[in-house]
C-alpha positions, -999 to 999 in steps of 0.1 A, spaced: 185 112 -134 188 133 -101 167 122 -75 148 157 -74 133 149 -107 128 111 -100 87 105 -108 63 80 -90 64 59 -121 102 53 -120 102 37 -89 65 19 -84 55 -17 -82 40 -31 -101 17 -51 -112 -5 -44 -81 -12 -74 -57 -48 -74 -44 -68 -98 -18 -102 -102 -10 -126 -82 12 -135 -115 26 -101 -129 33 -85 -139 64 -58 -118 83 -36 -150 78 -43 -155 40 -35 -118 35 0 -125 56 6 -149 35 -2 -131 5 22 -107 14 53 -128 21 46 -147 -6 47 -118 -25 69 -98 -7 50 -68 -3 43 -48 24 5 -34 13 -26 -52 -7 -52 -34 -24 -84 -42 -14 -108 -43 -49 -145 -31 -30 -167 -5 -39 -142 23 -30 -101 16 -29 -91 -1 -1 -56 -16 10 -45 -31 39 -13 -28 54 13 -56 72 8 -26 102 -25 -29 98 -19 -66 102 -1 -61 136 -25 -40 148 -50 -64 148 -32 -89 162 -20 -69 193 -53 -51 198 -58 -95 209 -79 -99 178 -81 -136 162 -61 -131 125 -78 -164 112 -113 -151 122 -109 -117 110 -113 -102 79 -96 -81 55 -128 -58 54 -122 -56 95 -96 -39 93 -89 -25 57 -84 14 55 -110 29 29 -107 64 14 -69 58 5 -51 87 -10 -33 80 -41 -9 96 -66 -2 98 -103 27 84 -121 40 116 -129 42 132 -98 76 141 -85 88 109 -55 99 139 -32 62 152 -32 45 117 -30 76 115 2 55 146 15 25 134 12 33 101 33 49 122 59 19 141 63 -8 117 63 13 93 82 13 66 56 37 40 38 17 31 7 3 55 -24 -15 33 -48 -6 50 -82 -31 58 -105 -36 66 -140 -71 65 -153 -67 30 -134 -46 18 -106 -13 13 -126 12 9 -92 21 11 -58 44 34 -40 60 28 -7 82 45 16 108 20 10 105 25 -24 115 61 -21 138 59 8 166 35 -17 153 60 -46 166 93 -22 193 75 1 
């Protein structure tokens, strides 16, 4: 398959990995290496994820990672893609919004997406 026609689904995660709202900065860290992922989705009232930069942010803006909370510092209003959607456009789309992560949907949330993903889909 050449990588021009290469879809989101061909090259997502899954299943998704998710953390609490109410989690700690550290339990989310840990969630991530454990599961060696680079994003969590964040199950509130709208989709949320939270990112390891998102992480580092925190930590360097001198904020206290085992005192703060996923829901601190969680970006809401996440765009997302479908599975069928060409990788080079869901490639665009990160570029332009300045993001890593794409949670895929479906009528649910079926995947993730990440530039990494793409980038040893393309290279």
């Amino acid at each position: 398959m050449s990588s021009k026609s290469t879809l989101v689904r061909d090259v997502m995660s899954t299943p998704l990995v998710t953390i609490s709202p109410d989690a700690t900065l550290v339990e989310a860290a840990t969630r991530m290496r454990s599961e060696n992922v680079g994003a969590l989705l964040v199950p509130s009232t709208e989709l949320a994820i939270l990112t390891s930069t998102d992480i580092l942010d925190a930590i360097a803006a001198d904020r206290d990672p085992a005192g703060t909370t996923v829901a601190d510092v969680m970006t809401e209003s996440v765009e997302t893609v479908t599975p069928e959607l060409r990788l080079t456009e869901a490639a665009a789309m990160m570029e332009n919004f300045g993001i890593s992560h794409l949670p895929v949907v479906d009528d649910d949330l079926v995947g993730m997406v990440s530039s990494t993903d793409i980038t040893a889909q393309l290279s």
